[in-house]
PDBQT receptor file of N, H, CA, C and O in Angstrom, charges set to zero:
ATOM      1  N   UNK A   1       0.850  -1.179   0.000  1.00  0.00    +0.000 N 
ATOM      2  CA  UNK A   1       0.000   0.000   0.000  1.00  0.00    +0.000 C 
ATOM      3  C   UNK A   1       0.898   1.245   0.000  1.00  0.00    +0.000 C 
ATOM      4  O   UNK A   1       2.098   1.107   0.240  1.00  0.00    +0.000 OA
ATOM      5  N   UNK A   2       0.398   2.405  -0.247  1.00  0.00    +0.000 N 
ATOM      6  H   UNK A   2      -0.576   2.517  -0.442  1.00  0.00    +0.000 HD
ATOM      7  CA  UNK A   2       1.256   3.317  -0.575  1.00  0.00    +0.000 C 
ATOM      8  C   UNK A   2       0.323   4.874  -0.156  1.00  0.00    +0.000 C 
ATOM      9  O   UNK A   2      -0.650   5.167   0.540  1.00  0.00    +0.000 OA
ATOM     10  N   UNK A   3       1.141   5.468  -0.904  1.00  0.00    +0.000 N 
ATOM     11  H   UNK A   3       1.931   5.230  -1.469  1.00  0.00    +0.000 HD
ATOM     12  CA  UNK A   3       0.417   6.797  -0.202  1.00  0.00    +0.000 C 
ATOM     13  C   UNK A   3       0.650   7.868  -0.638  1.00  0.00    +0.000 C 
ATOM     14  O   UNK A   3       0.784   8.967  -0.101  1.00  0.00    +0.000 OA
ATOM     15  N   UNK A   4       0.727   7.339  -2.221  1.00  0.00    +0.000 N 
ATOM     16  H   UNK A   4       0.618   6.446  -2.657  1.00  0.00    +0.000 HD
ATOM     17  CA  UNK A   4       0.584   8.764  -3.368  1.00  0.00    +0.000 C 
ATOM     18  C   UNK A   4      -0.107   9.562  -3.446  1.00  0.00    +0.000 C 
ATOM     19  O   UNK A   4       0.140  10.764  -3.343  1.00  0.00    +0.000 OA
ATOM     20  N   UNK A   5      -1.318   8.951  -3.684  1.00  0.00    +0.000 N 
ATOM     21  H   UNK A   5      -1.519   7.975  -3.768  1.00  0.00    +0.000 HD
ATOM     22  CA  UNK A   5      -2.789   9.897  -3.918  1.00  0.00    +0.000 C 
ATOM     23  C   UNK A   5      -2.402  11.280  -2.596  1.00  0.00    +0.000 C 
ATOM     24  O   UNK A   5      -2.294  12.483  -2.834  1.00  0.00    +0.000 OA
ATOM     25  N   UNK A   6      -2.270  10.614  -1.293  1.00  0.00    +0.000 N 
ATOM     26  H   UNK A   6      -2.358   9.637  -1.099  1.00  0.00    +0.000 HD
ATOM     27  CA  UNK A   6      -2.198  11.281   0.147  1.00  0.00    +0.000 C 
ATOM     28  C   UNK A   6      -1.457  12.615  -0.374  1.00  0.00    +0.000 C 
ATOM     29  O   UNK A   6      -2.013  13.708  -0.269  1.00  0.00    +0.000 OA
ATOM     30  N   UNK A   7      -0.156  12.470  -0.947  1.00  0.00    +0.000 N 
ATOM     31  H   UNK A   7       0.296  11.582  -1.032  1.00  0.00    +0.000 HD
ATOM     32  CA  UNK A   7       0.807  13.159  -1.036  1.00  0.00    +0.000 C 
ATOM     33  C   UNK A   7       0.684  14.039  -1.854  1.00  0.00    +0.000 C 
ATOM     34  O   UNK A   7       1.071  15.128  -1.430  1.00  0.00    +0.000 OA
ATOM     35  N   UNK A   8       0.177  14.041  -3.206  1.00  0.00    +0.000 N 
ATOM     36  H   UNK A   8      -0.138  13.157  -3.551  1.00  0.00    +0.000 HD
ATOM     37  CA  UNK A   8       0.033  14.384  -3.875  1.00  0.00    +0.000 C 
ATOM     38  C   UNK A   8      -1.304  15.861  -4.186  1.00  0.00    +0.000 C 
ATOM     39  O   UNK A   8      -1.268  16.900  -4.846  1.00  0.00    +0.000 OA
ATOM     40  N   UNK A   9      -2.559  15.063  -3.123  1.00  0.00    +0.000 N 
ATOM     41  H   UNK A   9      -2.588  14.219  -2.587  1.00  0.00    +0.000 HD
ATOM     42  CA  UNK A   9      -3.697  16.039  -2.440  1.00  0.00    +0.000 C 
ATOM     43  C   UNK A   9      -2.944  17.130  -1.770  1.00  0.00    +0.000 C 
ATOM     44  O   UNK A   9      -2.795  18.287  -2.162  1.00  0.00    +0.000 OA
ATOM     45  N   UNK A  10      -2.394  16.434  -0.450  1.00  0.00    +0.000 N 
ATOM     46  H   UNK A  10      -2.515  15.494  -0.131  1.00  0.00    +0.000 HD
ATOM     47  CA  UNK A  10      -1.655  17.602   0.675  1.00  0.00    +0.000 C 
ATOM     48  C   UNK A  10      -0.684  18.729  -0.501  1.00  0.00    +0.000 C 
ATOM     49  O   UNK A  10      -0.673  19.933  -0.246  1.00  0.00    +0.000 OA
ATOM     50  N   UNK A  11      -0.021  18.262  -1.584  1.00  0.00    +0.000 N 
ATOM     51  H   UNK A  11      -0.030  17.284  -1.791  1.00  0.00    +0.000 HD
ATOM     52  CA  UNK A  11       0.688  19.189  -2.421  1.00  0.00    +0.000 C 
ATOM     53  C   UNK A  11       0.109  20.118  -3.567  1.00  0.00    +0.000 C 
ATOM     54  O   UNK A  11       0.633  21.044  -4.187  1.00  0.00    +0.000 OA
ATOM     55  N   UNK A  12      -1.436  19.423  -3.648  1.00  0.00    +0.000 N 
ATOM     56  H   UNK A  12      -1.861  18.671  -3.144  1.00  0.00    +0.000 HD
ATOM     57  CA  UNK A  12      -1.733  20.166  -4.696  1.00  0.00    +0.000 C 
ATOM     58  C   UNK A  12      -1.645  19.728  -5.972  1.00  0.00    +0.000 C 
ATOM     59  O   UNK A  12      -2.188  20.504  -6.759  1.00  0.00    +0.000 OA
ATOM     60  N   UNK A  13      -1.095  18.636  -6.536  1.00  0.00    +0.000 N 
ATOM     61  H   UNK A  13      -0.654  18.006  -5.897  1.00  0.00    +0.000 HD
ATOM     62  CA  UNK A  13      -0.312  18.217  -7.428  1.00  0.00    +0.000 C 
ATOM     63  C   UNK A  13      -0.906  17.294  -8.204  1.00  0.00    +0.000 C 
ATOM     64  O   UNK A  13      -0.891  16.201  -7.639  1.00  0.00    +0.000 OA
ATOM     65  N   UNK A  14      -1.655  17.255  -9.730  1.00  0.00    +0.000 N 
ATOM     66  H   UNK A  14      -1.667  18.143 -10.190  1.00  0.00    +0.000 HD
ATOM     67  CA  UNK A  14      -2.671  16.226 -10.291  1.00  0.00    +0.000 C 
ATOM     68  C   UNK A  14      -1.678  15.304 -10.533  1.00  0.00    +0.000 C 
ATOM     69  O   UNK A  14      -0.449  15.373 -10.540  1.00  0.00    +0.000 OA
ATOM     70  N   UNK A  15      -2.487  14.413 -10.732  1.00  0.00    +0.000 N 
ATOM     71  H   UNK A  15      -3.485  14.357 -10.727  1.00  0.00    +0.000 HD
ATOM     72  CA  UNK A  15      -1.452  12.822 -11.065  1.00  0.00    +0.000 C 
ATOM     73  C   UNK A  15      -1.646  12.677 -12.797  1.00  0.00    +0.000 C 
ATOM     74  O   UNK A  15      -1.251  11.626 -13.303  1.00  0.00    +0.000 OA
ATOM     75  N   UNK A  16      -2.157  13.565 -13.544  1.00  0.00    +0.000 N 
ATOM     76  H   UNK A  16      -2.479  14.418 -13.133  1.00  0.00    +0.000 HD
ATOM     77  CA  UNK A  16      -1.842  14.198 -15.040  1.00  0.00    +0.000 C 
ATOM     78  C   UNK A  16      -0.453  14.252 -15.114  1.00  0.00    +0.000 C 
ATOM     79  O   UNK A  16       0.273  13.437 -15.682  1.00  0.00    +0.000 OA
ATOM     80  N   UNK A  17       0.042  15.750 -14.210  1.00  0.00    +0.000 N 
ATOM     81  H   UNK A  17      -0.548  16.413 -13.748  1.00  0.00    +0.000 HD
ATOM     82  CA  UNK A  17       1.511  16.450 -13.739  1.00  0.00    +0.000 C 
ATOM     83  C   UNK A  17       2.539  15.250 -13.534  1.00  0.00    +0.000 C 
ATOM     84  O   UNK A  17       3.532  15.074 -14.239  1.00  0.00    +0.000 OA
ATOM     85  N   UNK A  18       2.108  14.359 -12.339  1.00  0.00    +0.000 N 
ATOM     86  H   UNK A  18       1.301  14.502 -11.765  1.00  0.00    +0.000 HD
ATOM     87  CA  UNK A  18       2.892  13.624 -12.002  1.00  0.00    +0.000 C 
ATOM     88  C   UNK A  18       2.985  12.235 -13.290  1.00  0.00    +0.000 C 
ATOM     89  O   UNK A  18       3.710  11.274 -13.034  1.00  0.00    +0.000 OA
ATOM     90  N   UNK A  19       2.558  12.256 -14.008  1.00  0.00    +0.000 N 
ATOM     91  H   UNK A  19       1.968  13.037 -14.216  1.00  0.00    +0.000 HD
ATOM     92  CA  UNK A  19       2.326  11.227 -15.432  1.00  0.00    +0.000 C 
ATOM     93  C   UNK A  19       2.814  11.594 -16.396  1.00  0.00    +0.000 C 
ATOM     94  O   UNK A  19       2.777  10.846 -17.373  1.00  0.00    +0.000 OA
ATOM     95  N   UNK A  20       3.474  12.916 -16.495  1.00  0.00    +0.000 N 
ATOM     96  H   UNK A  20       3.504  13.523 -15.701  1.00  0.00    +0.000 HD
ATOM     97  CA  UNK A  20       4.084  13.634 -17.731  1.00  0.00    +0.000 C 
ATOM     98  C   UNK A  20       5.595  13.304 -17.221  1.00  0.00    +0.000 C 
ATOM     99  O   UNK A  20       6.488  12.610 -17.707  1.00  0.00    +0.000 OA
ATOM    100  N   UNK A  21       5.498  14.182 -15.903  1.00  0.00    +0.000 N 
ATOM    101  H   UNK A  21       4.772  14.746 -15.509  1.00  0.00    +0.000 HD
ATOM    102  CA  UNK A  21       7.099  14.331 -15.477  1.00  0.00    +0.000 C 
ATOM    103  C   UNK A  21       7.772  12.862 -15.270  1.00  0.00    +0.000 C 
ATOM    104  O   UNK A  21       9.002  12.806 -15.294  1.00  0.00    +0.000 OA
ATOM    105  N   UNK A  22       6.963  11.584 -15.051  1.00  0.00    +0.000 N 
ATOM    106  H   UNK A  22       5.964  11.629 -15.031  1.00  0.00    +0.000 HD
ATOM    107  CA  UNK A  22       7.571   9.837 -15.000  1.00  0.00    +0.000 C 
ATOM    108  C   UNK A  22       7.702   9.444 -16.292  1.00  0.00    +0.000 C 
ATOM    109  O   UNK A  22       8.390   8.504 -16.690  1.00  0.00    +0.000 OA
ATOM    110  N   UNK A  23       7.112  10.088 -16.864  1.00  0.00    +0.000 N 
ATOM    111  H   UNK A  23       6.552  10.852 -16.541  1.00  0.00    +0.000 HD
ATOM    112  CA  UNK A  23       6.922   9.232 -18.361  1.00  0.00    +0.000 C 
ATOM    113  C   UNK A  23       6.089   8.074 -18.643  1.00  0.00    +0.000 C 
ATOM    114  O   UNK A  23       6.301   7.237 -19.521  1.00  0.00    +0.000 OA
ATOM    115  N   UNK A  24       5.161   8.100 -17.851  1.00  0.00    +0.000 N 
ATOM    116  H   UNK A  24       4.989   8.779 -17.138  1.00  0.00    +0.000 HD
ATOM    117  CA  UNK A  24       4.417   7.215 -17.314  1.00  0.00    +0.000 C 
ATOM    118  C   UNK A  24       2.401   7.594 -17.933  1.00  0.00    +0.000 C 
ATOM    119  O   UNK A  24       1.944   8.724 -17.763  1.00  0.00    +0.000 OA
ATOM    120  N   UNK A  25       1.654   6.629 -18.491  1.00  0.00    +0.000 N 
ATOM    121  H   UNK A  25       2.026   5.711 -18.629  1.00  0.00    +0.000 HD
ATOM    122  CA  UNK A  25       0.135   7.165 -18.930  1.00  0.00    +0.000 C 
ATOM    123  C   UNK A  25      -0.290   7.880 -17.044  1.00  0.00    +0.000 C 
ATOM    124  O   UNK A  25       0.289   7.789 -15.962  1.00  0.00    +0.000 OA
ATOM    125  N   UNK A  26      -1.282   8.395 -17.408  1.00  0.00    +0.000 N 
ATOM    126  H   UNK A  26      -1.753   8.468 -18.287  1.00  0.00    +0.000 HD
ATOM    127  CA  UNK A  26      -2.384   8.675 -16.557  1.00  0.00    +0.000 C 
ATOM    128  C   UNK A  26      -2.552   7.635 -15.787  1.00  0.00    +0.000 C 
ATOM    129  O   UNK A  26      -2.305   7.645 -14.581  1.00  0.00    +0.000 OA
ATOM    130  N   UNK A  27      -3.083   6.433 -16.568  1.00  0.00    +0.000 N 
ATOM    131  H   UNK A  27      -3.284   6.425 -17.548  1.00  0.00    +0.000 HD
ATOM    132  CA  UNK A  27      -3.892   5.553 -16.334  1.00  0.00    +0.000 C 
ATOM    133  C   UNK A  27      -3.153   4.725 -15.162  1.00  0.00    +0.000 C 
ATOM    134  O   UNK A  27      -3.674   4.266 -14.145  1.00  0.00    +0.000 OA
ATOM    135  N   UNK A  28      -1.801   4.652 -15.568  1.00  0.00    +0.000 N 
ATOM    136  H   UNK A  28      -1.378   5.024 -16.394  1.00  0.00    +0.000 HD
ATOM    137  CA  UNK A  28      -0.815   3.951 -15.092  1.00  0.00    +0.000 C 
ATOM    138  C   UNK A  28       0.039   4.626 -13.957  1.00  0.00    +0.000 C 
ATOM    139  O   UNK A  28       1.004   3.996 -13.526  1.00  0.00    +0.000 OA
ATOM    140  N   UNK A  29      -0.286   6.008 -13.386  1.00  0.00    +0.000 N 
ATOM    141  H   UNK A  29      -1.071   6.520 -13.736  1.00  0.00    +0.000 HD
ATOM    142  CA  UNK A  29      -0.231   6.667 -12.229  1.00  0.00    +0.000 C 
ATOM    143  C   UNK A  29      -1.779   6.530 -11.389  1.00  0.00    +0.000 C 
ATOM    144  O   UNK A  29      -1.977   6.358 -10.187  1.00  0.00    +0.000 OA
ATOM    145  N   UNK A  30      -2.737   6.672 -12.487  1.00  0.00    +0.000 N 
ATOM    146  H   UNK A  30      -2.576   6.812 -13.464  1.00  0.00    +0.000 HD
ATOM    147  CA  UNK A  30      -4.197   6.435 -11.962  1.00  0.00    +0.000 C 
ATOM    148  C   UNK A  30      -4.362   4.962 -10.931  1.00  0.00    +0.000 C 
ATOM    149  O   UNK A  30      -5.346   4.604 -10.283  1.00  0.00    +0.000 OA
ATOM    150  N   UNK A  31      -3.572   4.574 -11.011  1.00  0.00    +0.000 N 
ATOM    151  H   UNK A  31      -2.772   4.865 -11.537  1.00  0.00    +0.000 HD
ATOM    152  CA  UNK A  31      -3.720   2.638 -10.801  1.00  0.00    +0.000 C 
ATOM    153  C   UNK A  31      -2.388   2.836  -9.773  1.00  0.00    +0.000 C 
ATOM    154  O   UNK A  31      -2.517   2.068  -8.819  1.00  0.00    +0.000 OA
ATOM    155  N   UNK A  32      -1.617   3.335  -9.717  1.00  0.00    +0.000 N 
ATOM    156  H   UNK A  32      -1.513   3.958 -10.492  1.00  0.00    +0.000 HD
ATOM    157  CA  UNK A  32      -0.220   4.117  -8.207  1.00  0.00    +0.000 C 
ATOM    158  C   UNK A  32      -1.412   4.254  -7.511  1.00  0.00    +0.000 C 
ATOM    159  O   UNK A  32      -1.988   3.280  -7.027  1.00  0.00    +0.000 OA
ATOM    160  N   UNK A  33      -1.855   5.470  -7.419  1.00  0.00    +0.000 N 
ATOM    161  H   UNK A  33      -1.387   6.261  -7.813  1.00  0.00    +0.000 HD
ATOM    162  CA  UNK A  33      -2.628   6.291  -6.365  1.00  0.00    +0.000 C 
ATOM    163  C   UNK A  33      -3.814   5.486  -6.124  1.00  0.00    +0.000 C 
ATOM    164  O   UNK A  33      -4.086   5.602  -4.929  1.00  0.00    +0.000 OA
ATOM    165  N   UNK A  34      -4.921   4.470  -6.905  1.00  0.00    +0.000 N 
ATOM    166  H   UNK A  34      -4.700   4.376  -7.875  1.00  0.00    +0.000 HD
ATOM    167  CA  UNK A  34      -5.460   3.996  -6.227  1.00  0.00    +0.000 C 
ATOM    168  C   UNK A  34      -5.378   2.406  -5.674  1.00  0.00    +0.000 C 
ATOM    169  O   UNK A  34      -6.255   1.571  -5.453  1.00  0.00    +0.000 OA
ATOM    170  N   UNK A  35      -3.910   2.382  -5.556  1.00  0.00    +0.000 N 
ATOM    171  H   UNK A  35      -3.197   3.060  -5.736  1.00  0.00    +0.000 HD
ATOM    172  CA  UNK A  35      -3.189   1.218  -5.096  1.00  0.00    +0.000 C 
ATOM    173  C   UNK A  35      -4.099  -0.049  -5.335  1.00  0.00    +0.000 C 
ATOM    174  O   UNK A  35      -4.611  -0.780  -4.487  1.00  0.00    +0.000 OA
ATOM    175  N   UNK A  36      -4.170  -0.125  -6.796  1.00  0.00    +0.000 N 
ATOM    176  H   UNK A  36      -3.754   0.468  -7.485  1.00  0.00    +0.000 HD
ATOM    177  CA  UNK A  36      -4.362  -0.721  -7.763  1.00  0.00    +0.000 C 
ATOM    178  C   UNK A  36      -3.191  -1.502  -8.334  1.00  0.00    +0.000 C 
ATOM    179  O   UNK A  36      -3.231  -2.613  -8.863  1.00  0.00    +0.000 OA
ATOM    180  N   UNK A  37      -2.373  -0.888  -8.174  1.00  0.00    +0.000 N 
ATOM    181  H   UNK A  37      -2.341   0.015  -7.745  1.00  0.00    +0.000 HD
ATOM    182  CA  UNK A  37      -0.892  -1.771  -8.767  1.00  0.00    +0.000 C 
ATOM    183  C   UNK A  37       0.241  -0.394  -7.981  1.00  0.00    +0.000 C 
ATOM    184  O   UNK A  37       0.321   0.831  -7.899  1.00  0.00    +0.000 OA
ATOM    185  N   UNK A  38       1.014  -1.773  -7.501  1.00  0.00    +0.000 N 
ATOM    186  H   UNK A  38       0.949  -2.769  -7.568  1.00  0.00    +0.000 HD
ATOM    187  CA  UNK A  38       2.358  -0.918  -7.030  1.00  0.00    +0.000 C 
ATOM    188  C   UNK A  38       3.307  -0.374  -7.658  1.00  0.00    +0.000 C 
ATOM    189  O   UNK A  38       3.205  -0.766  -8.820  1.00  0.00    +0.000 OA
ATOM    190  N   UNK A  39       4.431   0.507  -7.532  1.00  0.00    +0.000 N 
ATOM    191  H   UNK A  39       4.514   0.826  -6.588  1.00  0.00    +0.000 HD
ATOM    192  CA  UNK A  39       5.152   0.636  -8.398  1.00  0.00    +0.000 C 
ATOM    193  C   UNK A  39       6.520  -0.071  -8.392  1.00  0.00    +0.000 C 
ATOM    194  O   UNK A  39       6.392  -0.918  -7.508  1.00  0.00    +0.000 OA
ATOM    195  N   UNK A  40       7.534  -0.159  -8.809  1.00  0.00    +0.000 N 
ATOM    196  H   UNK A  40       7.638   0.529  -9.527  1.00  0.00    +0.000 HD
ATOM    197  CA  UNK A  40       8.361  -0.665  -9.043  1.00  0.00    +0.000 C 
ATOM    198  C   UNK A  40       9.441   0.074  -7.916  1.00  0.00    +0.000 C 
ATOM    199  O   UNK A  40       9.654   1.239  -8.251  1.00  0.00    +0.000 OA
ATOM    200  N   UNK A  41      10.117  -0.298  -6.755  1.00  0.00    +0.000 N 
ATOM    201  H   UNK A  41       9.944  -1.244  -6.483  1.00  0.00    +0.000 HD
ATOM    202  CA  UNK A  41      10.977   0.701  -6.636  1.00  0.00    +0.000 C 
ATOM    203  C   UNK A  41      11.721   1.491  -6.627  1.00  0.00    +0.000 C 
ATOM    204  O   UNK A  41      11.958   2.317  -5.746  1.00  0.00    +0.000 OA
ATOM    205  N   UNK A  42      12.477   1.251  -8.212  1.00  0.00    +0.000 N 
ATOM    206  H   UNK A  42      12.285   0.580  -8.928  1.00  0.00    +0.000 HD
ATOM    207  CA  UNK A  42      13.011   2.404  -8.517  1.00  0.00    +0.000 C 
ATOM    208  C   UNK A  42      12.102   3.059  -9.403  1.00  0.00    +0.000 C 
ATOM    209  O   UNK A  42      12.669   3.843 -10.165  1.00  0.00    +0.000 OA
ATOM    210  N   UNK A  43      11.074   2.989  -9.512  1.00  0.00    +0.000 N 
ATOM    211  H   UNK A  43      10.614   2.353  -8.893  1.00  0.00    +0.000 HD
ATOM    212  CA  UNK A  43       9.564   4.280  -9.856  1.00  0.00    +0.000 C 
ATOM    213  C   UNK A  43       9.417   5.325  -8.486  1.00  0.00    +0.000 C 
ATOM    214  O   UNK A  43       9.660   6.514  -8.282  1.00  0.00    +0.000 OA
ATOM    215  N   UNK A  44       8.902   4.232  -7.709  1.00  0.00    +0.000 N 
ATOM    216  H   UNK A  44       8.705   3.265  -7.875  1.00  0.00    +0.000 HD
ATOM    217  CA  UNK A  44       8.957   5.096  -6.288  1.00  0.00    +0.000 C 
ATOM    218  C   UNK A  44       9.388   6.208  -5.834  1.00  0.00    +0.000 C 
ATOM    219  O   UNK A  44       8.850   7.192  -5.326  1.00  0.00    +0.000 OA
ATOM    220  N   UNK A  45      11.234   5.694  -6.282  1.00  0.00    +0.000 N 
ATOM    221  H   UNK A  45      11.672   4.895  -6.695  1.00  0.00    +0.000 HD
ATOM    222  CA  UNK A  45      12.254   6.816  -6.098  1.00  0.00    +0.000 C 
ATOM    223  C   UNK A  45      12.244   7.978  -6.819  1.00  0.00    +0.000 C 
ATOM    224  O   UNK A  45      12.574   9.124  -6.513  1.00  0.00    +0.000 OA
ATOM    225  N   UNK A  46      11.788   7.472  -7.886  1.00  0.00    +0.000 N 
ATOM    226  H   UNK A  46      11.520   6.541  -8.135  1.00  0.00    +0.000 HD
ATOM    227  CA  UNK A  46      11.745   8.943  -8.537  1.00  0.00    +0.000 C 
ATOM    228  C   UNK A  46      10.475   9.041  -8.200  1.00  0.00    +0.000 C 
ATOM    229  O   UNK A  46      10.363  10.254  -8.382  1.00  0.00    +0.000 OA
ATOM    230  N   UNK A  47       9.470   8.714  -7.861  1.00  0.00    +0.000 N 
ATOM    231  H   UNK A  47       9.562   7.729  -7.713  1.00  0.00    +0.000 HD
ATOM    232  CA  UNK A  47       8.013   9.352  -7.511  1.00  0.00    +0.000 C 
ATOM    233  C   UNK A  47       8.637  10.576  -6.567  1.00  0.00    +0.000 C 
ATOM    234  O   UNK A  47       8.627  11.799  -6.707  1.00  0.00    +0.000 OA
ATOM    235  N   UNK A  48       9.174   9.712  -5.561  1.00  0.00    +0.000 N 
ATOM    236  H   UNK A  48       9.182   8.719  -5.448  1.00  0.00    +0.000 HD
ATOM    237  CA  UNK A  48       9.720  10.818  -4.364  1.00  0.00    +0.000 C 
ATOM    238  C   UNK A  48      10.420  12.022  -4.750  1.00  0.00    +0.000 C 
ATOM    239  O   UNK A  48      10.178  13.150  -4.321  1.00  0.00    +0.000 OA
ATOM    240  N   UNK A  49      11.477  11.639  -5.755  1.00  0.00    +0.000 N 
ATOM    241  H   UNK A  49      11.674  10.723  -6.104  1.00  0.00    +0.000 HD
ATOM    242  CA  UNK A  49      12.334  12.675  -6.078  1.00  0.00    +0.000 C 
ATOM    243  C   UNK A  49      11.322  13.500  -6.727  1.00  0.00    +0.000 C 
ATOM    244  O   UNK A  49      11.260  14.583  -6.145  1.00  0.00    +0.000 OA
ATOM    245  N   UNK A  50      10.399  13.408  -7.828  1.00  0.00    +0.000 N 
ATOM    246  H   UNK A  50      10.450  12.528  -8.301  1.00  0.00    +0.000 HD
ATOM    247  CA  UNK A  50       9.477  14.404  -8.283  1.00  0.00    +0.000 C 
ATOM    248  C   UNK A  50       8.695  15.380  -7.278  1.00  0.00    +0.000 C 
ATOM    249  O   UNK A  50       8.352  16.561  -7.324  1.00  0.00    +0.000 OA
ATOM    250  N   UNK A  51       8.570  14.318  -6.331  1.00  0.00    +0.000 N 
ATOM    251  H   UNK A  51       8.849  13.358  -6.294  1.00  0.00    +0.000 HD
ATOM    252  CA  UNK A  51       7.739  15.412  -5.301  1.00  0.00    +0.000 C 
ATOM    253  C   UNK A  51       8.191  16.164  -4.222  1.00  0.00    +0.000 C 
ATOM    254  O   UNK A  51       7.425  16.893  -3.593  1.00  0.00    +0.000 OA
ATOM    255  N   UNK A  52       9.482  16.037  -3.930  1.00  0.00    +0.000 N 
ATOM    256  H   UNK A  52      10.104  15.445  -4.441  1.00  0.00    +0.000 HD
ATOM    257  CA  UNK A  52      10.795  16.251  -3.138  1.00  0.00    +0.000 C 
ATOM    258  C   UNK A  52      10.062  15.743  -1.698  1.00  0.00    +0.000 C 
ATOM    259  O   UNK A  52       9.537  16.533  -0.914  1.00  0.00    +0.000 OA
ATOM    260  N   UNK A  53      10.108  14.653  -1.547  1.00  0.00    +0.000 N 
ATOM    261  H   UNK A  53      10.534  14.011  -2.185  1.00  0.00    +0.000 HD
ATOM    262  CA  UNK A  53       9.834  13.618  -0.374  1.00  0.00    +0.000 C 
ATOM    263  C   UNK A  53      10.555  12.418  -0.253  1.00  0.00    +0.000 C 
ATOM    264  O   UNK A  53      10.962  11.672  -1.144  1.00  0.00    +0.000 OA
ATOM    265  N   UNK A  54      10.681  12.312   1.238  1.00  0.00    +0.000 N 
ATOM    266  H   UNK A  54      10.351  12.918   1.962  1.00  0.00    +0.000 HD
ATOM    267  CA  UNK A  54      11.578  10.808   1.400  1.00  0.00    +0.000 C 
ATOM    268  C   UNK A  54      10.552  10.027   0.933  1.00  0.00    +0.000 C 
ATOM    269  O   UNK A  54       9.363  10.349   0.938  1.00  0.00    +0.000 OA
ATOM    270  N   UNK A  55      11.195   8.605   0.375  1.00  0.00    +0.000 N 
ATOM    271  H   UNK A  55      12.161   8.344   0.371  1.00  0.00    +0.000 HD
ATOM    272  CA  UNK A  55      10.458   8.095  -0.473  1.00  0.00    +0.000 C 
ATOM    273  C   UNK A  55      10.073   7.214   0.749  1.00  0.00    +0.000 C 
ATOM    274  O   UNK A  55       9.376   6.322   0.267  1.00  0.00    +0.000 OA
ATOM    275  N   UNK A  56      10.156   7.056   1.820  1.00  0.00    +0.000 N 
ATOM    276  H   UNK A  56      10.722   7.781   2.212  1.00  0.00    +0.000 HD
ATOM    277  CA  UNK A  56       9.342   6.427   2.652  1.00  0.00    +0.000 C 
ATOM    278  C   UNK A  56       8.226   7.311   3.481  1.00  0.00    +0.000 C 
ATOM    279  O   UNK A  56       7.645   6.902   4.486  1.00  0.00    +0.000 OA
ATOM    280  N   UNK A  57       8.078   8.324   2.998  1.00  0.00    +0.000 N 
ATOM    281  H   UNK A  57       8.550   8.656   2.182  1.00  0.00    +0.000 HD
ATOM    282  CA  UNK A  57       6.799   8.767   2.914  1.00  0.00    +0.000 C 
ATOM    283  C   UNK A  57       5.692   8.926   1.910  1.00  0.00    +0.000 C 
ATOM    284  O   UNK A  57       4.808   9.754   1.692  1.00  0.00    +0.000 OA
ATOM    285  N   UNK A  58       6.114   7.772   1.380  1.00  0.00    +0.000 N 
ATOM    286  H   UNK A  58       6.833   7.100   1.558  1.00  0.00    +0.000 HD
ATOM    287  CA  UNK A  58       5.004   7.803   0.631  1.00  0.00    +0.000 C 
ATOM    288  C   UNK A  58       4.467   5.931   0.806  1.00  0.00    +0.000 C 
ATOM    289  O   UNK A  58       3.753   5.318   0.013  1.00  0.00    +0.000 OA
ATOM    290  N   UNK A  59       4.973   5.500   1.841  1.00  0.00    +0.000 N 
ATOM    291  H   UNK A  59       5.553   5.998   2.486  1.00  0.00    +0.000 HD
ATOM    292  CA  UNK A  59       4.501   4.196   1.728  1.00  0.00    +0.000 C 
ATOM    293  C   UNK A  59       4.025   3.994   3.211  1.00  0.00    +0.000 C 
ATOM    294  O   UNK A  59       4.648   4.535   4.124  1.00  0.00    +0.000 OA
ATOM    295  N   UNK A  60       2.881   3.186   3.458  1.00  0.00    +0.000 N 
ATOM    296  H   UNK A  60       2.375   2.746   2.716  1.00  0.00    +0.000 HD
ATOM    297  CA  UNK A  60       1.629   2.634   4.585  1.00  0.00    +0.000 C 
ATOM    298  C   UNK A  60       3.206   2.103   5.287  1.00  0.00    +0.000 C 
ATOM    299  O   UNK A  60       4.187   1.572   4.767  1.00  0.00    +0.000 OA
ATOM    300  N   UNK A  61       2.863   2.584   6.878  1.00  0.00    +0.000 N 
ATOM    301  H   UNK A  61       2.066   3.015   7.300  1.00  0.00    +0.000 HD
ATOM    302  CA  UNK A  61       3.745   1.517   7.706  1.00  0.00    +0.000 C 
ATOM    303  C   UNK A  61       3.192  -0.012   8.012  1.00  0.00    +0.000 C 
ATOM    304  O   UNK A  61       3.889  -0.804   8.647  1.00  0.00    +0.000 OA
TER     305      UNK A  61
């Protein structure tokens, strides 16, 4: 489980934005955030790095 969508609300930040800057569809950030499918961890990392967050904040303890 993860905790994109979370992060992404608190920032303001559409997951459109965040789907351009990964190189990644919509659909296929759409399916991140509704932890629908996980990401890969070195996706993660750069999820984090895009959003300037430790990348363990973005994951369920």
């Amino acid at each position: 489980m993860n905790r994109i969508k979370e992060v992404l609300e608190k920032k303001g930040i559409k997951q459109i934005w965040l789907a351009e800057k990964l190189g990644k569809s919509y659909n296929m950030v759409n399916a991140y955030a509704q932890n629908r499918q996980q990401p890969r961890i070195e996706i993660l990392y750069k999820i984090a790095e895009i959003l300037n967050v430790n990348a363990k904040d973005l994951l369920i303890d």
